[in-house]
C-alpha positions as CSV (number, residue, x, y, z in Angstrom):
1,X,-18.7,-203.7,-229.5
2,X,-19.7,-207.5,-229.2
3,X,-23.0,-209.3,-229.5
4,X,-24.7,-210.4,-226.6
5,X,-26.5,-213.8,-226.5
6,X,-28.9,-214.6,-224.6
7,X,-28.4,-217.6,-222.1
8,X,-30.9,-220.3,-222.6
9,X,-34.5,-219.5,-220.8
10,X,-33.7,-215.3,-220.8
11,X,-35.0,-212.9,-222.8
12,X,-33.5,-209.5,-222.8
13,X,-36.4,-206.6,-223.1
14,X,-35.0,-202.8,-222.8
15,X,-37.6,-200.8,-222.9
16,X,-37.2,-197.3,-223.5
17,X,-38.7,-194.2,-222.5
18,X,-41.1,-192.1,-224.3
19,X,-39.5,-188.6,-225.2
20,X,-41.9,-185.9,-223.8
21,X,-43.0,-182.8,-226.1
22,X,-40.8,-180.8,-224.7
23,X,-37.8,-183.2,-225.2
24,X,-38.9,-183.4,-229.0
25,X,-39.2,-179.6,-229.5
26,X,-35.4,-179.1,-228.1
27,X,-33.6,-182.1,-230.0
28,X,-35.4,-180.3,-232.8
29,X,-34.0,-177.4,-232.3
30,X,-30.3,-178.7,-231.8
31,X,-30.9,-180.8,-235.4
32,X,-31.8,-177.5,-236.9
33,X,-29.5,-175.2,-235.5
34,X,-26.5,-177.8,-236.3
35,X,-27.9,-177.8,-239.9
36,X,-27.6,-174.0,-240.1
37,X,-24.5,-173.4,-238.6
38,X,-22.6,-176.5,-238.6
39,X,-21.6,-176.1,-234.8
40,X,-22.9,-178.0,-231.9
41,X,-25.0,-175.8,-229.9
42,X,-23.9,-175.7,-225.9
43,X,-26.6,-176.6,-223.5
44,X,-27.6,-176.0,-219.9
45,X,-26.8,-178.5,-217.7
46,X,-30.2,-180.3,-216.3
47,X,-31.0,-181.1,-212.8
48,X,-33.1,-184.3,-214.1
49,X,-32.7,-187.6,-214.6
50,X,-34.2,-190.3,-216.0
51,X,-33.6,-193.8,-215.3
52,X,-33.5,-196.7,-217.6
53,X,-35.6,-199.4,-216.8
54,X,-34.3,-203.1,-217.7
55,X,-37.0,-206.0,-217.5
56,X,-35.4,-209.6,-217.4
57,X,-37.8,-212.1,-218.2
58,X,-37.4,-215.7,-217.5
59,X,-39.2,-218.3,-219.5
C-alpha cells in the first residue's frame, strides 16, 4: 500500500463514524470469545449499512 499526497490546495479529512453501544458490546464479545477459544466466531449476516462519509476540503 502506497502513500497518498495530497495535491497542492486539498486537504483529505475522513471522518469516521461513531460505534454505537450496541456495536461496542458485540466487538467485545467477538475479542473475548476469540481470546477463550482461539476460533473466530461466525456471525449473522446484517441487513444494515453504513456509509462512509468523505469531506474534501479546498483551501
Amino acid at each position: 500500500m502506497g502513500y497518498i499526497k495530497e495535491p497542492a490546495g486539498i486537504d483529505f479529512v475522513v471522518d469516521s463514524t461513531p460505534l454505537t453501544i450496541e456495536d461496542r458490546t458485540k466487538i467485545s464479545e467477538i475479542i473475548a470469545y476469540y481470546k477463550a477459544t482461539g476460533r473466530k466466531k461466525i456471525l449473522a449476516t446484517t441487513t444494515r449499512r453504513t456509509k462512509i462519509k468523505t469531506k474534501i476540503v479546498v483551501t
